[in-house]
PABA-839458 format. One record per residue (C-alpha): z negated, y negated, x. Coordinates in steps of 0.1 Angstrom, whole numbers, plus 2048, in hexadecimal, padded with zeros to 3 digits. Layout:
BEGIN
ZYX...
This chain:
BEGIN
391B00A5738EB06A7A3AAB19A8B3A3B35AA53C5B35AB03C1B13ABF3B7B20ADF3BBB1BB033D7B32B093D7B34B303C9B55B3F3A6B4FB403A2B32B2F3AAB43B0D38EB3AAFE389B2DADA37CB0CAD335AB04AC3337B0FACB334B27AEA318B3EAEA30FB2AB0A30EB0BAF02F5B1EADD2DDB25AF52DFAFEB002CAAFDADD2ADB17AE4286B08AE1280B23AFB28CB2DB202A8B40B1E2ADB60B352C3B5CB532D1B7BB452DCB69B2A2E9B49B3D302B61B51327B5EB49340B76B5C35DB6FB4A37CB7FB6039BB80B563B0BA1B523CDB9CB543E5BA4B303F7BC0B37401BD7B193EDBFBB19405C1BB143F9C2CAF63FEC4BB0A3D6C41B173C7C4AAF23E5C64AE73EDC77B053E0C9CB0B3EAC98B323D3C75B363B6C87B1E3B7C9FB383BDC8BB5339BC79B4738AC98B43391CA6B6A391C84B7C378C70B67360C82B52355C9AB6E345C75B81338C5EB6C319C61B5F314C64B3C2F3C60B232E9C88B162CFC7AB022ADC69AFD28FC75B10277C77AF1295C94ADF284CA9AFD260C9DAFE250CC1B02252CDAB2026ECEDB1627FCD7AFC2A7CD4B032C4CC8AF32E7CD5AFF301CBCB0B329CC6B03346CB7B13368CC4B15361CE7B1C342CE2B3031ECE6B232FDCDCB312DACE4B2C2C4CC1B2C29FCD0B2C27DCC3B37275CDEB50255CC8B5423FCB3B47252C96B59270CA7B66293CADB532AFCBFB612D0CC6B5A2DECEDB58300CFBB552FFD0DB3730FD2FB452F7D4FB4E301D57B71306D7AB69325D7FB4F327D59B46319D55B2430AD3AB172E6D39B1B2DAD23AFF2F5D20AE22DBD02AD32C1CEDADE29BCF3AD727ACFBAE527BD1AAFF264D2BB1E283D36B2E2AAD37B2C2ACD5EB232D1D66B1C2D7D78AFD2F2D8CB0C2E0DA5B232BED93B2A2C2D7FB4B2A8D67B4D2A3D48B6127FD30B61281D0BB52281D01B752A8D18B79298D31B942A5D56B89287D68B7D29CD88B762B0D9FB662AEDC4B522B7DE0B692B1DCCB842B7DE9B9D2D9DE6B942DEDC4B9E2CEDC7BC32F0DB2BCD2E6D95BBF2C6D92BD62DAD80BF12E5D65BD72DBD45BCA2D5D51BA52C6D2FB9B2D7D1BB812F1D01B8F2E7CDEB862F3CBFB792E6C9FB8B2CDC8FB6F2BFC68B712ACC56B552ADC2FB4A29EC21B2C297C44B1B2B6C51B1F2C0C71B322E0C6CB462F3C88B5C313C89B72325CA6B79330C9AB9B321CA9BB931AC8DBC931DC6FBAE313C4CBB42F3C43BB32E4C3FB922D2C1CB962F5C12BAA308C1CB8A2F3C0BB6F2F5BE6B7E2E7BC8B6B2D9BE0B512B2BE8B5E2B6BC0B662C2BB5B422B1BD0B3028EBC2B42282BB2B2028BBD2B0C27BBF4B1828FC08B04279C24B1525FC1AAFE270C19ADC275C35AC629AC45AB8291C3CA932B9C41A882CDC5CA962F2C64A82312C7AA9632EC78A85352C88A8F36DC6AA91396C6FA8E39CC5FAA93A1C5EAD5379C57AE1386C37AF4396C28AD2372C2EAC4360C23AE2377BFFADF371BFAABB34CBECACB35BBD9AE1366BBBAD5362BA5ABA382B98AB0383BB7A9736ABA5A81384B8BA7039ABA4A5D380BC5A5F35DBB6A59366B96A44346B9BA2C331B91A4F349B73A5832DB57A49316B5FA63326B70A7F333B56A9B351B74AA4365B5DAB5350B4AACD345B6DAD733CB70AFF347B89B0F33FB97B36346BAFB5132BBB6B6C33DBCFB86350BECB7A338BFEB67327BE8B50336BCAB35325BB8B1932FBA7AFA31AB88AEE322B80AC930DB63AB82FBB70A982F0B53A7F30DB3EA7E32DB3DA6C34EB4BA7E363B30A8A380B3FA6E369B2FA54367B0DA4834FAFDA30331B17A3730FB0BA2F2F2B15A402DFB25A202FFB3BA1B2FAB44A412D6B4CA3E2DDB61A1E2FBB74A242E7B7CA462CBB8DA382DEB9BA1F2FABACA322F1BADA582D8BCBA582CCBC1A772B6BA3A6D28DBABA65295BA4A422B2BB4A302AFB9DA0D2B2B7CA0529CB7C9E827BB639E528AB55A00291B31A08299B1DA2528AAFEA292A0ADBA2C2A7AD2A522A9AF5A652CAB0BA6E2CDB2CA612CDB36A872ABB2BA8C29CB32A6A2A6B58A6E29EB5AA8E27AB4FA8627AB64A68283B83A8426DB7BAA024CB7FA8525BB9BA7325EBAEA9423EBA1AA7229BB2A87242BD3A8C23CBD4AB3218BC1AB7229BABAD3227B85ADA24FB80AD4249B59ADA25DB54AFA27BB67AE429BB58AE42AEB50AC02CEB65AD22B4B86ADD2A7B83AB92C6B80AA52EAB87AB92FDBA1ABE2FCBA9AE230CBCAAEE309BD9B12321BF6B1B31DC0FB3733FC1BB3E34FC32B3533CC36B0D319C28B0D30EC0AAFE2F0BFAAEF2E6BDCAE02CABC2AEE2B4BB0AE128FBB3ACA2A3BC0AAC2ACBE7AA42BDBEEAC62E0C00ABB2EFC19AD4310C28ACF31EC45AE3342C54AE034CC7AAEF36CC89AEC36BCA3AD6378CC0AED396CC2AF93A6CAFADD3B2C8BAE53B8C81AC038FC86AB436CC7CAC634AC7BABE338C61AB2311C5BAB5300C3CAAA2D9C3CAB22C2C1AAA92A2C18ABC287C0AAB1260BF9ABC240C06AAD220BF2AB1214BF3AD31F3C0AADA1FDC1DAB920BC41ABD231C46AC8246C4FAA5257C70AAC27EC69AB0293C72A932A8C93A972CEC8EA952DFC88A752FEC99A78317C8CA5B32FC9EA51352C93A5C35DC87A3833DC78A2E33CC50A34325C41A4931AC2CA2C307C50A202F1C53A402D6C3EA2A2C0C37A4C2DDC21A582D7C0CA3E2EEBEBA3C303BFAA5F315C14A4932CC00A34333BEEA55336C0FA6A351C1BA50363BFBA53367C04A75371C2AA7138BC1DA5439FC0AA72393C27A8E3ABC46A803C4C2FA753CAC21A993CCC49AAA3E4C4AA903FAC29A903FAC2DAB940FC54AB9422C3EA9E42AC20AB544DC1DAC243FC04AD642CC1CAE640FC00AF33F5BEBAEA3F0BC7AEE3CCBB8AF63BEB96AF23BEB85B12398B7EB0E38AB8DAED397BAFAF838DBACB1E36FBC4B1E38ABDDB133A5BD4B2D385BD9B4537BBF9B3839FC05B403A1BF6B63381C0AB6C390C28B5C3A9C23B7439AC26B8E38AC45B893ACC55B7E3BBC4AB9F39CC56BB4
């Protein structure tokens, strides 16, 4: 059995021993990305983390007043507003915005307050004409100007004042809708980095959301948010996916202080394993990855010669050409089959590759530090020149139901509530620690340790 633990111990040269993900792409028949090729391995440093971070009501708020209010943050897609009109409402602490398409290819952002006694003016999202509030009737155009109120002769004070809606600052990337609360945030293509780079072989604009679940989670949004992060987890939590899932040799990457990626080799067995054949890898794949073109193993056989890495990938690239009428040809094995994970600080994070791209987004929930919310969308490709799918609305489970009942996520449920089992538990076993810290890998749990350093930052202005 190989033995993970027999590692170059020394800062940043932790690393374990076998096949790199570097190695891997030395074996592509195609050209590899340069986006691929890149390798910013830093290292963090291995200070403990109070718990006080995750626990704390004076840091949750601390986050909320120094953080939250500058960052900017993913609302939602562009196609859950595709009609003049259309908006979804976006909740954060205590603050609530209205994301609407004023036009047919403008979105803005309003605070969701009426200007004259403070109500809300939309308690839902849906399709409107105008933002009429239901209290006494003042109503403003999709654009924010004030078109009015009753009695306006009454109101003849409010001529010399800017009655239009305050506003948000809104960008878009990829088909999402972003917004930052700042008044004057940093610039949105500044902010995103490598991403519109990367990302240049996946338009997620032009896939559909065809899986949408929200679910409530017991525990601090960061704990959540980290669970993604790594994939040292995968030995003791995921252990059915072990045969084909190279955990540790995982790659992981820090590109500024917004953006990190995680590169974890799909196809082959984890270095923990011994003894693995490659049929078992190709079945157990199919079988239990729910991310591959084919989720059975049956009437299947591989021929004599080829990897399971290879075999599946092939199997993928035609399953997903005949899904998305591309020429996939020039596709790597790693964009067709691995794991790779971008995050936006501080809580997006998507998947690349020609696969179902996964996105995973964690809120707080309020103003309490011990529960967040948890949305897990998969986009997906339709055949090009056909007609766009309509995306999916959300499925909002309820907070004791498993993931493994959201049917749509297929496979991903059983895995999701793998992750949820160890997600309460740790909110819990952290206000239990007489420790009172945490302890992170020096490099398996780096993309945490530099999620926390950019947190920093912000907290200390």
């Amino acid at each position: 059995m190989n033995n993970p633990a027999n590692t170059r111990q020394q800062g940043e040269n932790a690393r374990c021993e076998g096949p790199s993900f570097q190695d891997l792409l030395d074996l592509e028949e195609v050209p590899v990305p340069d986006y691929l090729r890149e390798n910013t391995c830093a290292y963090m440093g291995d200070d403990d983390l109070p718990v006080d971070r995750y626990i704390s009501q004076q840091f949750h708020d601390l986050e909320r007043d120094k953080m939250w209010n500058r960052v900017w943050q993913m609302a939602c897609r562009e196609e859950d507003i595709p009609e003049v009109g259309d908006h979804q409402l976006y909740n954060l602490f205590d603050r609530s915005v209205i994301i609407v398409r004023s036009a047919g290819n403008e979105i803005r952002g309003f605070i969701n307050s009426c200007l004259h006694r403070g109500r809300l003016l939309r308690d839902e999202g849906g399709c409107v004409n105008e933002f009429r509030c239901p209290f006494h009737g003042a109503t403003w155009e999709l654009d924010g100007s004030f078109r009015g109120i009753p009695c306006q002769w009454d109101f003849k004070h409010l001529k010399e004042k800017d009655m239009n809606l305050p506003q948000v600052h809104v960008a878009t990337w990829g088909g999402f809708v972003f917004i930052n609360f700042a008044e004057n945030p940093q610039p949105f293509e500044e902010y995103l980095g490598v991403f519109p780079e990367h990302f240049s072989r996946f338009p997620l604009e032009d896939y559909y959301k065809g899986v949408h679940i929200q679910r409530k989670v017991n525990c601090n949004w960061k704990v959540g948010a980290e669970a993604f992060m790594e994939s040292f987890h995968t030995v003791e939590t995921h252990r059915q996916i072990l045969t084909f899932t190279g955990d540790a040799n995982s790659q992981y990457d820090y590109f500024g202080d917004h953006v990190s990626r995680s590169v974890t080799p799909m196809g082959v067995p984890s270095p923990h394993l011994s003894d693995i054949s490659e049929e078992q890898v190709m079945r157990d794949i199919l079988k239990l990855s729910g991310r591959m073109g084919k989720d059975s193993d049956e009437g299947i056989d591989m021929p004599d010669g080829l990897t399971a890495r290879k075999y599946v990938a092939d199997m993928n690239r035609q399953v997903f050409e005949e899904a998305s009428g591309e020429d996939l040809s020039d596709a790597t094995m790693a964009e067709l089959e691995d794991a790779i994970l971008y995050s936006l600080f501080p809580n997006f994070q998507v998947w690349i590759g020609y696969h179902g791209n996964i996105v995973y987004r964690f809120l707080p929930d309020g103003n309490n530090p011990d529960r967040c919310i948890f949305d897990v969308m998969v986009l997906l490709r339709y055949p090009k020149g056909s007609e766009r799918p309509q995306a999916v609305p959300m499925h909002r489970l309820d907070d004791d139901k498993p993931f493994a009942q959201a049917e749509e996520l297929g496979a991903l449920g059983p895995v999701f509530d793998q992750d949820d089992s160890n997600m309460g538990a740790v909110q819990a076993g952290m206000k239990n620690s007489s420790k009172g810290a945490v302890s992170l890998a020096s490099y398996q749990e780096s993309r945490i340790r530099h999620f926390h350093q950019t947190l920093d930052k912000y907290l200390q202005g």
